[in-house]
Backbone bond lengths (Angstrom), bond angles and torsions (degrees), N, CA, C in turn:
res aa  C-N    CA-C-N  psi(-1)  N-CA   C-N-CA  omega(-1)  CA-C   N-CA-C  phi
1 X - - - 1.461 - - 1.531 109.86 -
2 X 1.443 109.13 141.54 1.891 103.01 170.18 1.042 108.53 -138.89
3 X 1.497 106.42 142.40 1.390 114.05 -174.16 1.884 112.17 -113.27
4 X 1.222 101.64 126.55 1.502 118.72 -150.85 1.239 107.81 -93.03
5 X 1.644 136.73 117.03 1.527 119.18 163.54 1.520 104.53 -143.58
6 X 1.078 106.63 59.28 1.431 121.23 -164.75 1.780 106.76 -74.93
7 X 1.509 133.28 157.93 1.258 124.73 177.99 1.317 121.60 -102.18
8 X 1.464 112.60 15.90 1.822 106.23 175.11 1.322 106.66 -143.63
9 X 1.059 136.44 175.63 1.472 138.33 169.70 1.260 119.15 -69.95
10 X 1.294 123.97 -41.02 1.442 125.31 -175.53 1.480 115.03 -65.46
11 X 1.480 101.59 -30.27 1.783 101.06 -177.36 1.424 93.21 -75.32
12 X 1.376 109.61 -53.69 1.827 99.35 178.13 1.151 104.99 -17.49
13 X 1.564 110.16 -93.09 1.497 134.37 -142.02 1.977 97.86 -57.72
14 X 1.285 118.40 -40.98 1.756 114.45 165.84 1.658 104.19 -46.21
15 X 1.261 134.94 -56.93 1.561 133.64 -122.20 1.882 61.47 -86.87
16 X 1.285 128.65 -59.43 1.776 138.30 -134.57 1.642 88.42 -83.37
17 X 1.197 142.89 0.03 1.407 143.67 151.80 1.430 108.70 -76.84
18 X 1.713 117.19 -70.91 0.879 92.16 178.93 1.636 144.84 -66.44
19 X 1.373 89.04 3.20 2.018 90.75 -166.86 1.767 88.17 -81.91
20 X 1.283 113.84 -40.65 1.619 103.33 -165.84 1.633 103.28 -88.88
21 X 1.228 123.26 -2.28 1.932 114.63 155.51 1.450 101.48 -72.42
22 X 1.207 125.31 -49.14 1.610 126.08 -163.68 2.086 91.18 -92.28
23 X 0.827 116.80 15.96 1.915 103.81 179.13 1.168 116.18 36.60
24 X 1.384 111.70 45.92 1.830 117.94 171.77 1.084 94.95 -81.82
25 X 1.326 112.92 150.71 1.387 126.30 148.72 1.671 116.68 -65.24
26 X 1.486 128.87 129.48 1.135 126.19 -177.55 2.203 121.30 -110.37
27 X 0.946 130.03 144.91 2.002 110.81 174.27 1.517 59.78 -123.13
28 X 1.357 106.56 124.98 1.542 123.98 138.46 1.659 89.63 -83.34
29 X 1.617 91.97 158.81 1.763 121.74 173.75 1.618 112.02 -146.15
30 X 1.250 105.95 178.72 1.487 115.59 162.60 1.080 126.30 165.00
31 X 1.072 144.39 161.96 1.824 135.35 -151.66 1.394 101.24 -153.95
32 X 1.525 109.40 134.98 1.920 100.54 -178.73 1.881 82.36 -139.74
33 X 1.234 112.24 112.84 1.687 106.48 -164.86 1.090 141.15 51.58
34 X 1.511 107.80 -98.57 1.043 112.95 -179.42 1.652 115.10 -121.99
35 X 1.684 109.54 25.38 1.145 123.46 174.55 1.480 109.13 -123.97
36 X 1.310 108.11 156.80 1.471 106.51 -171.10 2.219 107.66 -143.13
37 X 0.882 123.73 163.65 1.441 129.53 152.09 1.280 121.72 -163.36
38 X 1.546 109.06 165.15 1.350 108.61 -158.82 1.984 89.46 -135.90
39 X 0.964 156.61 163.69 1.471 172.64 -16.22 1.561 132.01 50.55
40 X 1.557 126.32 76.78 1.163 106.45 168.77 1.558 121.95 -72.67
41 X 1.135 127.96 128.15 1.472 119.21 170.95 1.850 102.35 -125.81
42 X 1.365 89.15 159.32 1.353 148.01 -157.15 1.274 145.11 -112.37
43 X 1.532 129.10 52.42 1.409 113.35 -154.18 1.618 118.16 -53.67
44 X 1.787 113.00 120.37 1.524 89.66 171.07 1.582 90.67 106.11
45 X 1.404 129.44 -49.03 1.435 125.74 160.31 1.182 130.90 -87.59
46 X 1.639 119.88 -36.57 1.831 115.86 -165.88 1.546 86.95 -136.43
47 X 1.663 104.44 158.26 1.656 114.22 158.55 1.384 102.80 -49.21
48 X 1.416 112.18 131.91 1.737 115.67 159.17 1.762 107.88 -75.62
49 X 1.084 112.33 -171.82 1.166 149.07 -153.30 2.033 95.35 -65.46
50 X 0.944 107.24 -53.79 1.364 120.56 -168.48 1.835 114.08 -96.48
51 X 1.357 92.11 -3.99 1.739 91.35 176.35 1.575 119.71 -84.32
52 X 1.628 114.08 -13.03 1.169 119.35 163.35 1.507 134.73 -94.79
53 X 1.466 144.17 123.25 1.366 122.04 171.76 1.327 133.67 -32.83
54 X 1.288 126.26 128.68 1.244 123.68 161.78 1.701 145.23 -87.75
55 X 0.935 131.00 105.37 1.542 123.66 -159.99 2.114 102.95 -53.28
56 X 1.035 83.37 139.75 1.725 109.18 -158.48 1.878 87.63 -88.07
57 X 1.442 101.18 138.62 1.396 106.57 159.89 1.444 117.41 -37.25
58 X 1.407 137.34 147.17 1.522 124.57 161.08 1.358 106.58 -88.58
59 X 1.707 91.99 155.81 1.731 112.21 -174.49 1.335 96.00 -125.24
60 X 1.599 111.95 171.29 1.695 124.01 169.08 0.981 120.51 -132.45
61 X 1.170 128.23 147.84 1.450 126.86 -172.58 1.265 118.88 -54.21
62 X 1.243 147.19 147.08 1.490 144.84 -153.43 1.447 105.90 -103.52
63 X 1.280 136.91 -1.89 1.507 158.65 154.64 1.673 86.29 -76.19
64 X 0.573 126.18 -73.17 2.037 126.16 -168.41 1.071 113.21 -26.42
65 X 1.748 100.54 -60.69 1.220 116.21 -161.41 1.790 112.37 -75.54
66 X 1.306 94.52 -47.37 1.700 104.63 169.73 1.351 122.93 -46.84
67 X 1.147 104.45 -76.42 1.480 106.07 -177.68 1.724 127.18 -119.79
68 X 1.502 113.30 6.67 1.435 106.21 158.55 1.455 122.13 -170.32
69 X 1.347 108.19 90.79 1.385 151.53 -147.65 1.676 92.87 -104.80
70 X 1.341 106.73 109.32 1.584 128.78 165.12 1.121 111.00 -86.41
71 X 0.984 134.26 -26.38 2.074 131.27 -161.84 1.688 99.94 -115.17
72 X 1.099 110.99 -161.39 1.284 144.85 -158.47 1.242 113.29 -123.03
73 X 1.532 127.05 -38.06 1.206 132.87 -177.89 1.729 90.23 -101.35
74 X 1.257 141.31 -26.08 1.442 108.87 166.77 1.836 115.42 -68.58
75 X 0.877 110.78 -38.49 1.766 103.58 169.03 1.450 104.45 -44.47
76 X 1.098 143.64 -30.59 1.786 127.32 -146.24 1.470 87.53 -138.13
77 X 1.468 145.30 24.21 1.074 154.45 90.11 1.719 128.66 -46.04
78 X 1.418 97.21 -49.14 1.726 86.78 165.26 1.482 115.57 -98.68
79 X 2.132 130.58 11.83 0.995 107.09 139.87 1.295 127.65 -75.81
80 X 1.444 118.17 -32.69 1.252 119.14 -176.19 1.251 120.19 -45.09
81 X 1.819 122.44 -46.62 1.348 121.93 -178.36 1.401 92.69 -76.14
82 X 0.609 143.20 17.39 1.997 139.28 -175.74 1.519 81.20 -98.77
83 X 1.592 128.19 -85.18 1.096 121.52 -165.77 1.686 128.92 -43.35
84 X 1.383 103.91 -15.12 1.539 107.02 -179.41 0.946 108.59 -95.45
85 X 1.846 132.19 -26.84 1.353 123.50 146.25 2.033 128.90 -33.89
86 X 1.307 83.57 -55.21 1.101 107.87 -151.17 2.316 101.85 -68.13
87 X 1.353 90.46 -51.79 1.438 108.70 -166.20 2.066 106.93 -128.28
88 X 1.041 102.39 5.32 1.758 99.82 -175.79 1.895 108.70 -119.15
89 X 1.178 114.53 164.35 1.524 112.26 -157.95 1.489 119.35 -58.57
90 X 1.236 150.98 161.14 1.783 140.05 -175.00 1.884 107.99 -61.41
91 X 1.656 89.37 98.59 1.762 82.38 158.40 1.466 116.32 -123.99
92 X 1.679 121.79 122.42 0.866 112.06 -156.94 2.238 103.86 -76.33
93 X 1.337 104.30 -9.12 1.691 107.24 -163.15 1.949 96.67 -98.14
94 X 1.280 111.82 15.39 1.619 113.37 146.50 1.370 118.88 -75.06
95 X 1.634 100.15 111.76 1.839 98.11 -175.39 1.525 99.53 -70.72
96 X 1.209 139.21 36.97 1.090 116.81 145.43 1.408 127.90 -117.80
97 X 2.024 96.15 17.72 1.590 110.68 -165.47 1.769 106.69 -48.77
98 X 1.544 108.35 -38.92 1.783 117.73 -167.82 1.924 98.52 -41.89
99 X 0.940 115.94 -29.42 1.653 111.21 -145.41 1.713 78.95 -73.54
100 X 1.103 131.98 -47.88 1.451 130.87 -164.70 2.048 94.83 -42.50
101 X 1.053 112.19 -64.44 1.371 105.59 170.15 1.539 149.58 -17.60
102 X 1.667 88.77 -21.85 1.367 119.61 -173.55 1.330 130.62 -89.46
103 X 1.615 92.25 -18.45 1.454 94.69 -179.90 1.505 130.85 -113.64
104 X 1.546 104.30 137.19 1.615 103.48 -144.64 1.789 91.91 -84.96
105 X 1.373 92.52 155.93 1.275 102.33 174.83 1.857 126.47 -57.18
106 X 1.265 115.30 141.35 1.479 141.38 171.45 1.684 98.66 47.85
107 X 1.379 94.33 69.53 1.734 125.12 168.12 1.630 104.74 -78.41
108 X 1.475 107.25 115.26 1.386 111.44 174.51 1.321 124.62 -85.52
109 X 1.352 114.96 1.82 1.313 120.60 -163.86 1.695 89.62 -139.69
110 X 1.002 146.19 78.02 1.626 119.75 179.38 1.822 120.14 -84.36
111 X 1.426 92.20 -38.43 1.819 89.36 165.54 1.323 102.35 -43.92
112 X 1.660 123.71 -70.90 0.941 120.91 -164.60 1.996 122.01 -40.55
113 X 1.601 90.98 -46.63 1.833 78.51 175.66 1.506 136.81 -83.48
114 X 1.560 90.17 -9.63 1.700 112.46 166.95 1.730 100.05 -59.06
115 X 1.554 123.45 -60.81 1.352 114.68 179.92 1.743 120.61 -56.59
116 X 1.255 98.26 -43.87 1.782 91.38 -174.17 1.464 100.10 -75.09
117 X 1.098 144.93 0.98 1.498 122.94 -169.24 1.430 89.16 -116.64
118 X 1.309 142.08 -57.85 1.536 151.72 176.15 1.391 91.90 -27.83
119 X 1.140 98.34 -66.56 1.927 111.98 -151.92 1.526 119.00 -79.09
120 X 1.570 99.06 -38.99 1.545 89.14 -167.66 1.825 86.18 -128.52
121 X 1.254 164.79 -89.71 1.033 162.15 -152.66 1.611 96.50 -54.26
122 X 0.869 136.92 -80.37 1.363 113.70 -178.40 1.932 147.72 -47.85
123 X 1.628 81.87 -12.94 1.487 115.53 177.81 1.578 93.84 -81.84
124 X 1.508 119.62 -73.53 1.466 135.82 179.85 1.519 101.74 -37.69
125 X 1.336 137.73 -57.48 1.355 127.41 173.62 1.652 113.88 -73.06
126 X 1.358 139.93 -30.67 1.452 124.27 159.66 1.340 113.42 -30.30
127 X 2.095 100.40 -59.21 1.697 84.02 -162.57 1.458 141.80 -57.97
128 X 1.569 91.70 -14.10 1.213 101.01 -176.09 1.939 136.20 -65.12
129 X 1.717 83.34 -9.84 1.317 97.10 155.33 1.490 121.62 -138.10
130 X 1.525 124.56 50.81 1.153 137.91 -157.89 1.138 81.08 -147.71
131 X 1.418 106.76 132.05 1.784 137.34 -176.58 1.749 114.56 -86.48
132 X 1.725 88.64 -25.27 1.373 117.60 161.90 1.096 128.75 -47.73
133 X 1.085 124.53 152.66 1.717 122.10 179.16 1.743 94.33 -100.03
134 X 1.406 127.97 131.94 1.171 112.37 -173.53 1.784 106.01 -107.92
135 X 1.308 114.44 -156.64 1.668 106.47 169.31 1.245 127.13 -151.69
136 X 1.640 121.92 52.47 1.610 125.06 -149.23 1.238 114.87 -72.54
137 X 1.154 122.33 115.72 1.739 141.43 -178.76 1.717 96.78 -48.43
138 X 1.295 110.04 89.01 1.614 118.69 164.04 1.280 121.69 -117.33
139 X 1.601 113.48 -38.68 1.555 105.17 149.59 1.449 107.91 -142.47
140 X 1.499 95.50 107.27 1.445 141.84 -177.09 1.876 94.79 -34.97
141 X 1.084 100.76 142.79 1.775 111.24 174.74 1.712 104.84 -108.42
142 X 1.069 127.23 152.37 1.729 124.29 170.00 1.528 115.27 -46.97
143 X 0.969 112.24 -18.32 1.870 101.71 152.52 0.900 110.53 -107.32
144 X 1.184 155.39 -5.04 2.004 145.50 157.32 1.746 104.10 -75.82
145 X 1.393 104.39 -26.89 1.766 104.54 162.48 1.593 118.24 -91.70
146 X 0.667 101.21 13.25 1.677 112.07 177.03 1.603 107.36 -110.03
147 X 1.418 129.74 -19.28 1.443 143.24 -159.32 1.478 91.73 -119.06
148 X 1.110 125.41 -53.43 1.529 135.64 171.90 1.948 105.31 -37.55
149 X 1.424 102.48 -82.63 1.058 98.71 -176.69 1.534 126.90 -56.79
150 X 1.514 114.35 -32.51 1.555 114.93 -177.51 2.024 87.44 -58.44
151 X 1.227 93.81 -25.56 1.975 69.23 -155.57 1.941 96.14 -88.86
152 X 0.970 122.76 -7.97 1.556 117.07 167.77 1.515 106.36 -73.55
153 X 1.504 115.58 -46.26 1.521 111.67 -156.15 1.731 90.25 -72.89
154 X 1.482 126.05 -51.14 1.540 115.81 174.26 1.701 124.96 -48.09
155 X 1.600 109.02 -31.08 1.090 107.70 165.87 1.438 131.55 -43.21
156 X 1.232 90.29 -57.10 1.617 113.33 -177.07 1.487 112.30 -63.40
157 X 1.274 124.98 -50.47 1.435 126.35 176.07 1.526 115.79 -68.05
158 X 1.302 110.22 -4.22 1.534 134.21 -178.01 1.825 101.42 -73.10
159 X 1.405 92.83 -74.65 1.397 113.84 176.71 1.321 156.28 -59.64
160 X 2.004 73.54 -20.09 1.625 98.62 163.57 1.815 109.80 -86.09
161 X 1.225 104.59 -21.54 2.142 103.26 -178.78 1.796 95.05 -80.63
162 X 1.450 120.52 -2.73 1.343 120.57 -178.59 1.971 118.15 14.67
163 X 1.392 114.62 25.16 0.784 113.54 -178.34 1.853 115.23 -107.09
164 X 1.212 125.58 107.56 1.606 136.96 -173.68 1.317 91.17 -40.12
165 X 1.737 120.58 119.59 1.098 110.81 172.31 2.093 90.98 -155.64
166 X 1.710 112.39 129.05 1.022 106.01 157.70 1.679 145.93 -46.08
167 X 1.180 123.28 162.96 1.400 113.50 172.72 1.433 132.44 -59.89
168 X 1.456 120.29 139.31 1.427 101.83 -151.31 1.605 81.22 -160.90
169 X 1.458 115.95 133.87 2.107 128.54 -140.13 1.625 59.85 -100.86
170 X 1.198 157.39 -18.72 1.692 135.84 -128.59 1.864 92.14 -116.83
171 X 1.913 108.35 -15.81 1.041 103.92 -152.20 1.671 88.21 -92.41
172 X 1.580 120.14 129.38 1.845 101.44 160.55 1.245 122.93 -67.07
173 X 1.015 105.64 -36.45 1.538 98.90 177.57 1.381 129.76 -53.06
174 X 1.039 103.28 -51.61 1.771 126.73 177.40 1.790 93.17 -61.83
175 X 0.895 111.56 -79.69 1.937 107.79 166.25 1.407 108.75 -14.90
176 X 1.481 119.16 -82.28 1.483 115.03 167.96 1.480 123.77 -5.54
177 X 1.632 88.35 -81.53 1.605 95.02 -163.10 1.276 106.53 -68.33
178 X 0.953 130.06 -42.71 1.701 120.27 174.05 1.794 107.20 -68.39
179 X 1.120 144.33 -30.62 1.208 132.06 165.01 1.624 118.95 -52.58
180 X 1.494 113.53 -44.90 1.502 120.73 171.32 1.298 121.27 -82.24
181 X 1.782 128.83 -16.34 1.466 130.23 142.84 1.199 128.81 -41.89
182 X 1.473 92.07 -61.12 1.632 107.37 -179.31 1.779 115.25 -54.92
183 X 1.216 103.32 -46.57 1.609 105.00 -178.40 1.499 123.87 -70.42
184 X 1.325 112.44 -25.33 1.291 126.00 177.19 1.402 101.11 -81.01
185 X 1.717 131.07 -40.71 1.114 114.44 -171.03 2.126 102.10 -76.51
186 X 1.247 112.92 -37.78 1.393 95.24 137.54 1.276 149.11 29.75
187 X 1.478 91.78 -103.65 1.493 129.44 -171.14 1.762 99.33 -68.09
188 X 1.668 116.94 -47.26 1.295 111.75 -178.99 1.871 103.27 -71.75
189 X 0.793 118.16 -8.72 1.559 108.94 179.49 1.522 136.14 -105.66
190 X 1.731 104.15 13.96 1.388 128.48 -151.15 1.856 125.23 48.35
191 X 1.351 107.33 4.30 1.533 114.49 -177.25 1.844 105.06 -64.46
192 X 1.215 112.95 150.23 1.123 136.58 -173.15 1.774 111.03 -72.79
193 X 1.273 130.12 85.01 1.536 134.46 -175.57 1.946 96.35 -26.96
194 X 1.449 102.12 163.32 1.392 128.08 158.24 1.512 112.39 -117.05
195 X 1.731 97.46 175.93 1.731 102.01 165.87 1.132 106.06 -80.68
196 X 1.438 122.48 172.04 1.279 125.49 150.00 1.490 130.03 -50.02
197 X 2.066 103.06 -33.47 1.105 105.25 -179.51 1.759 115.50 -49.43
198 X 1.467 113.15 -57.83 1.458 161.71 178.87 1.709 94.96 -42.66
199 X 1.029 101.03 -48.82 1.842 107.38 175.72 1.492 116.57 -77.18
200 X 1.541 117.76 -24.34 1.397 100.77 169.51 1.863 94.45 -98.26
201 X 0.716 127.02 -28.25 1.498 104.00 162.10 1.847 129.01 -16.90
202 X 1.521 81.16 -74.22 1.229 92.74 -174.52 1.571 121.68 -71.73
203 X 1.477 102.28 -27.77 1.506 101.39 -178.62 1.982 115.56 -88.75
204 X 1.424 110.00 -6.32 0.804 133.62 158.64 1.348 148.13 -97.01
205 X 1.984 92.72 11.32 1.612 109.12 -173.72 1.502 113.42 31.99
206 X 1.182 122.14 66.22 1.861 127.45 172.52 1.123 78.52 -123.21
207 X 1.806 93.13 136.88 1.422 139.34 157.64 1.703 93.44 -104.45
208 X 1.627 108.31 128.96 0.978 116.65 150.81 1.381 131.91 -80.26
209 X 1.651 104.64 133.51 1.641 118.02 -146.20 1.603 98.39 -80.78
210 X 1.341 134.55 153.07 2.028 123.99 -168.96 1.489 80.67 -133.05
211 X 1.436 112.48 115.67 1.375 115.55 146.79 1.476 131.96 -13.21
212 X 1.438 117.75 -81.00 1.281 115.32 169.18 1.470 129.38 -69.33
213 X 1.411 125.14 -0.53 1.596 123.27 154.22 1.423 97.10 -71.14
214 X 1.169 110.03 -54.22 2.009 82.80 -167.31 1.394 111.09 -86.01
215 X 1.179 116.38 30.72 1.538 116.30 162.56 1.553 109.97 -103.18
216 X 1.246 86.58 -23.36 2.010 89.09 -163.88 1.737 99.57 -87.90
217 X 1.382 111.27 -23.69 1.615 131.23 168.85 1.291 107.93 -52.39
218 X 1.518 113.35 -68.99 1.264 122.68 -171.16 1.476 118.50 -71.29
219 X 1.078 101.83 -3.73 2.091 104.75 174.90 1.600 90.54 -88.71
220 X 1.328 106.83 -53.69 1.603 96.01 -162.33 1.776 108.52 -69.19
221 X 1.214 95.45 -11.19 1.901 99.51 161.28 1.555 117.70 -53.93
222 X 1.804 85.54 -64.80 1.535 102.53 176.47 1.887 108.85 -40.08
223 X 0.892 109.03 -76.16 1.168 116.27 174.29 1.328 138.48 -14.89
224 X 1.630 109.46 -62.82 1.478 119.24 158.59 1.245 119.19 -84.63
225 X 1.127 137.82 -5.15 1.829 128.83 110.66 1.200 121.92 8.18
226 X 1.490 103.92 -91.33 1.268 123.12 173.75 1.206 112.36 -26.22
227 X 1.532 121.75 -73.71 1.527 128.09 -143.26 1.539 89.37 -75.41
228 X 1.425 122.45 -26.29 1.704 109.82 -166.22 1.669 101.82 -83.53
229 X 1.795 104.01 -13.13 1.567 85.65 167.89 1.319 122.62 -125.59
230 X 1.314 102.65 35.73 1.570 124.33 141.72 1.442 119.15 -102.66
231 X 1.547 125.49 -14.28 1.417 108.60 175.07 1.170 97.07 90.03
232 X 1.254 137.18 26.01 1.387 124.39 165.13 1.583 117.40 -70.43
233 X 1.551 103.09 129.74 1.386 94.90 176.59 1.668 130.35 -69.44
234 X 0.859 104.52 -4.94 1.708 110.59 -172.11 1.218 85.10 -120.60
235 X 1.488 100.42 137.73 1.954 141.12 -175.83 1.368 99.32 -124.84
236 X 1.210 129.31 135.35 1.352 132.05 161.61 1.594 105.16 -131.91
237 X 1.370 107.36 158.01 1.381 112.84 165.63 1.360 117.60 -126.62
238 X 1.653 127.59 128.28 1.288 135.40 178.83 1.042 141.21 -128.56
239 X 1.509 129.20 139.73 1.623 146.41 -156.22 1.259 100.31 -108.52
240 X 1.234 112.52 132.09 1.104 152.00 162.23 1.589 122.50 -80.05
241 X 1.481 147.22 83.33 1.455 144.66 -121.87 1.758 74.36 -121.48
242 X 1.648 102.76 168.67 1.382 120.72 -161.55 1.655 88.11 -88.57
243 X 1.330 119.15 1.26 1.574 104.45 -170.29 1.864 88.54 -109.47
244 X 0.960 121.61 34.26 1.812 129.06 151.07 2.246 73.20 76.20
245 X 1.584 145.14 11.23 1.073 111.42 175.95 1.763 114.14 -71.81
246 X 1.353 107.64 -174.92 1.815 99.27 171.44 1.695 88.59 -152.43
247 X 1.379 93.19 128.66 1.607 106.69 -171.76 1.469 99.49 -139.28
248 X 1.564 106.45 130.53 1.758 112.67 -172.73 1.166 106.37 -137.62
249 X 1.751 116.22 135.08 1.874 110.76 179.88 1.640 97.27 -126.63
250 X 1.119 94.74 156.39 1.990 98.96 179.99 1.722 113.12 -55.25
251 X 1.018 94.96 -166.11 1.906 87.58 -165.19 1.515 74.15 -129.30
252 X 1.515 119.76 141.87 1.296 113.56 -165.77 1.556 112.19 -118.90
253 X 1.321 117.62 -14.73 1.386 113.03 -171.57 1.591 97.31 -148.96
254 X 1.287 99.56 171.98 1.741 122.06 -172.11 1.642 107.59 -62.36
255 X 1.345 105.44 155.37 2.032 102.73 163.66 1.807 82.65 -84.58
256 X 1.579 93.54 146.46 1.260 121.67 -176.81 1.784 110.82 -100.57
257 X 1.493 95.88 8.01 1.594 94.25 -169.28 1.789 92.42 -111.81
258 X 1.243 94.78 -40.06 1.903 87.37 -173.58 1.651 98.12 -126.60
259 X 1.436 116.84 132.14 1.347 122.37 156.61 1.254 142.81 -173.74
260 X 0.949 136.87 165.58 1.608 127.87 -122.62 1.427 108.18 -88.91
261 X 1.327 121.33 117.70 1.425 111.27 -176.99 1.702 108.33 -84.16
């Protein structure tokens, strides 16, 4: 038997192949805060792993993100692709590939022209057709100099590992500079700054893990355990709601991908 609480889909959908080539019994699980569910499957008894849709990461429109960004998480979406411009391997289908274009040859300062053109020349020409009131960092306040420098000093330690490397929540540096992108781009849009903590969150898709969801997960694991190694005929699968309820309905039909001749 294996009991599954893996953090991405792809390991899912591997572990839920192999259990129904080898006819393991599988409790898929998973926890998103303060919500939780559990799935026993079954080759031959329950949908596996892959017979149901899965809700898809969310995306934003690429107009949003560019040039008129209401939230908090569109800034640290368009730092993030900033940083893969900037420091991650050649992709030409990053809408922010154009900016590479921009920069003139044997720049002695490049943080430096990454900030004035990001921040204030490219801001200064939006408004001009932005109905918006915009906010171009020209003379910096003690938090626009506090965002300034985090994002020069990451620059630099960036440039010195000169090695093409994607975004990575594990890397500080990379955190940095997209934490002090993100806030500055921000700052030009009247949006409300984050922490850093709050910024690798988001740019790092982490769900923070709650003690007692994955306790209350892992009993109801335990549980349908049990019944699959007693042979119980009835399988249910159950959610765990952010208001601590736990609600479970039978599993009603076969996986349609593998079953028992």
């Amino acid at each position: 038997m294996v009991f599954n609480a893996l953090d991405n889909v792809d390991a899912r959908k591997h572990v839920n192949r192999l259990c129904m080539a080898a006819q393991r019994p599988l409790v898929e699980s998973g926890t998103n805060g303060y919500s939780g569910n559990v799935t026993p499957i079954l080759r031959g008894k329950t949908p596996c792993y892959e017979c149901n849709p899965k809700v898809e990461g969310k995306t934003y429109p690429i107009c949003t993100i560019r040039s008129t960004p209401t939230k908090m998480v569109h800034c640290v979406v368009w730092a993030k692709a900033l940083y893969e411009v900037l420091f991650g391997p050649e992709d030409e289908f990053n809408y922010l590939h154009d900016l590479k274009s921009a920069v003139p040859a044997g720049l002695a300062d490049p943080a430096a022209f990454w900030l004035k053109k990001l921040f204030t020349s490219d801001i200064l020409e939006m408004q001009q057709c932005s109905k918006v009131k915009l906010h171009p960092i020209s003379q910096p306040d003690t938090v626009s100099t506090e965002y300034l420098q985090k994002f020069r000093d990451a620059f630099a330690h960036l440039v010195a590992d000169s090695k093409p490397s994607a975004f990575d929540k594990d890397n500080d540096r990379a955190v940095e500079l997209v934490y002090a992108a993100a806030n500055l781009r921000a700052q030009n849009f009247g949006i409300p700054g984050e922490s850093q903590f709050k910024v690798k969150q988001i740019a790092g898709n982490i769900i923070a893990a709650i003690s007692s969801t994955n306790a209350a997960v892992a009993a109801m694991q335990v549980l349908e355990a049990v019944k699959l190694t007693c042979s119980s005929p009835t399988f249910r699968t159950g959610l765990l709601t952010a208001r601590l309820h736990w609600t479970s309905s039978p599993i009603p039909r076969l996986c349609s991908g593998f079953t028992e001749k």
